[in-house]
N, C-alpha and C positions, 0 to 999 in steps of 0.2 A: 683673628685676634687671639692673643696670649691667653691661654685661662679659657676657653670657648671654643672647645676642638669642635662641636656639631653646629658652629655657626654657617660657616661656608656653604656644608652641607645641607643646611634645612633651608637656607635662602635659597638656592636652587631649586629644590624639593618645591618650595611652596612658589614659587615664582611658574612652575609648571602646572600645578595643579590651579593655579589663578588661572591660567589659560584655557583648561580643560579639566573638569573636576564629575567626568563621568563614574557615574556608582557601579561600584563592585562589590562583590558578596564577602564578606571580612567578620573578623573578629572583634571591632572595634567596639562594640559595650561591651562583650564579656570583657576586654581589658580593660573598660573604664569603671565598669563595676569593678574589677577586683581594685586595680588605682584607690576607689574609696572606701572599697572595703575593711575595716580595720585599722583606717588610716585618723591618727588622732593630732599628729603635727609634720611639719616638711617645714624645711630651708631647702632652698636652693639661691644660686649667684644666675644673675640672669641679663641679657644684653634686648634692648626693645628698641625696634626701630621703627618709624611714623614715615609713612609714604604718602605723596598725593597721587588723588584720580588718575594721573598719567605715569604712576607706578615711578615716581622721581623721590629721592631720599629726602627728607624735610629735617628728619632729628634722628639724632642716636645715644642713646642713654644706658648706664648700667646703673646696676643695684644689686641688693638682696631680698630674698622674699621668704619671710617666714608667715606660718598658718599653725591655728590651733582650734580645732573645728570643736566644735561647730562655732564660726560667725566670729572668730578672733584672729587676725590679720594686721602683720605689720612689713607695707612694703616701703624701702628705704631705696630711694637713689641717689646716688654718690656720684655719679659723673656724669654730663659736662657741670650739672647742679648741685642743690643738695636739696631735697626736698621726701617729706615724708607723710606718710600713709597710715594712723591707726586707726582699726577698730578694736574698740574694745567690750564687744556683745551688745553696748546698747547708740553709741554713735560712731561714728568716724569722722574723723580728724587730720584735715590736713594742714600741715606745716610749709610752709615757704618759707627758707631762711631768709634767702638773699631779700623778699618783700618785707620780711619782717609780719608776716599777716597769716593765720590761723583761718579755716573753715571749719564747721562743725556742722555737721546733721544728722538725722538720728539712722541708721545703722537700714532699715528696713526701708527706706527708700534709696537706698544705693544698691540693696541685695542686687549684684549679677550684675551694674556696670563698669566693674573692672574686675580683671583675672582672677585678682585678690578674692575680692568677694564669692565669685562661680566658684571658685575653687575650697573653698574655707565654709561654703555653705551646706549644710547636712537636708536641704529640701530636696525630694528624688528630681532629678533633671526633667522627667518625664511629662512633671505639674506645670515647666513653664516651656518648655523648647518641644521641637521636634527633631528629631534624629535620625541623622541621614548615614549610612554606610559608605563611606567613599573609597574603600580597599585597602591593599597594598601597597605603597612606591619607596623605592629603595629603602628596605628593610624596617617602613615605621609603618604603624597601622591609622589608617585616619577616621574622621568624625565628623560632621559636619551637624552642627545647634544652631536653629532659627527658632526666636523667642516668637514665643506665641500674641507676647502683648505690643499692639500696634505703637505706643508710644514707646519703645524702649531705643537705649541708646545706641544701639548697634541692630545692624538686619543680619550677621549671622557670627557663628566661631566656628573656629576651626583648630583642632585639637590631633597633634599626633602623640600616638603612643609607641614607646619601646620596651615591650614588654608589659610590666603593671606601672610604666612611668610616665606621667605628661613630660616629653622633650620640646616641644613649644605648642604656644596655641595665637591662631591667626584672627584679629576682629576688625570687619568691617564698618562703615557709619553709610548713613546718609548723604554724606556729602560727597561718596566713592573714595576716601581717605580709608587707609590700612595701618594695621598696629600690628606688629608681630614681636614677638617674646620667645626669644632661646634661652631653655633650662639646661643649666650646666651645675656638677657636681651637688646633685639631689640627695639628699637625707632624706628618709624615711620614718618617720615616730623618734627623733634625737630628744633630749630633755632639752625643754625653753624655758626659762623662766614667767612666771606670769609676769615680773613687771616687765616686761620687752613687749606687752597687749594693753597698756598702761599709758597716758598720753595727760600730761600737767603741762598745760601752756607757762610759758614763761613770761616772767614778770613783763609789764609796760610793751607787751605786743599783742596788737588790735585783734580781737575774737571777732569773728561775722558765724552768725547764727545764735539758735539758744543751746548750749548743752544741759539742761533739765527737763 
């Protein structure tokens, strides 16, 4: 795809490592400590595709994903939909244009079940996941995070790094369904506005939950 030169690439990458994900001695937290080290916003443009149990294509989606850490995240999809993703430090928000309908709930029971949130979250990984070293394959370094808490929405991620960069990261469910997210053209600390972490439902469309 036009605009997503490491897509090809990482679908491969990770299509092989689904098959065999035997642990190698890596680098992969000193890169992902440094990734958050010092790290206070990122945009990046990003392509996420949803697979079923039999590793068959179900959706494919782009967007933008901006972060302003700690806990402020605004992930925006633009194609095949439009639908949108704020948090803004104390709920998150999401939008469905085409329903016309709003969610809200308050920010700390979503920590960690979308990308958004792991990523945007300043709590040390260590308090909720365990961390697995899964080596080298073609030039990315990988991770593998299993939450610690039995109820969580996903049984693991999976994170390559290029360099001090997340270039995608891989989440499994329950149900053997996979979600993968290729990062393309990543900014590192760019000025974002705060009101782009900022979320005013529009007039005469239905809110489900409380934001207060």
């Amino acid at each position: 795809m036009k605009g997503f030169r490491y897509g090809g690439r990482m679908l491969l990458v990770l299509l092989i490592l689904s098959v065999s994900m035997a642990a190698q001695a890596g680098e992969g937290r000193v890169k992902l400590d440094r990734f958050f080290k010092g790290l206070k916003t990122m945009r990046a443009q990003f392509v996420q595709t949803l697979l079923d149990a039999h590793h068959n294509e179900k959706q494919r989606s782009e967007g933008v994903l901006m972060l302003s850490r700690p806990g402020r995240f605004r992930l925006e999809y633009t194609k095949p939909y439009s639908q949108l993703y704020v948090a803004d430090g104390k709920h998150v928000w999401m939008y469905d244009k085409d329903l016309e309908q709003i969610t809200v709930r308050p920010e700390t029971s979503a920590l960690g079940s979308t990308p958004a949130a792991l990523l945007s979250s300043d709590v040390p990984l260590d308090r909720n996941f365990r961390l697995t070293e899964l080596g080298n394959h073609s030039g990315f370094t990988w991770l593998e995070l299993k939450p610690k808490q039995k109820d969580a929405t996903f049984t693991y991620i999976r994170l390559a790094l290029d360099g001090d960069v997340v270039r995608a990261m891989e989440m499994g469910d329950s149900l053997g369904q996979t979600t993968r997210l290729y990062f393309d053209k990543v900014s590192r600390n760019p000025h974002l506005p705060a009101s782009d972490f900022e979320f005013t439902p529009p007039p005469d469309v239905d809110v489900l939950g409380d934001p207060n």
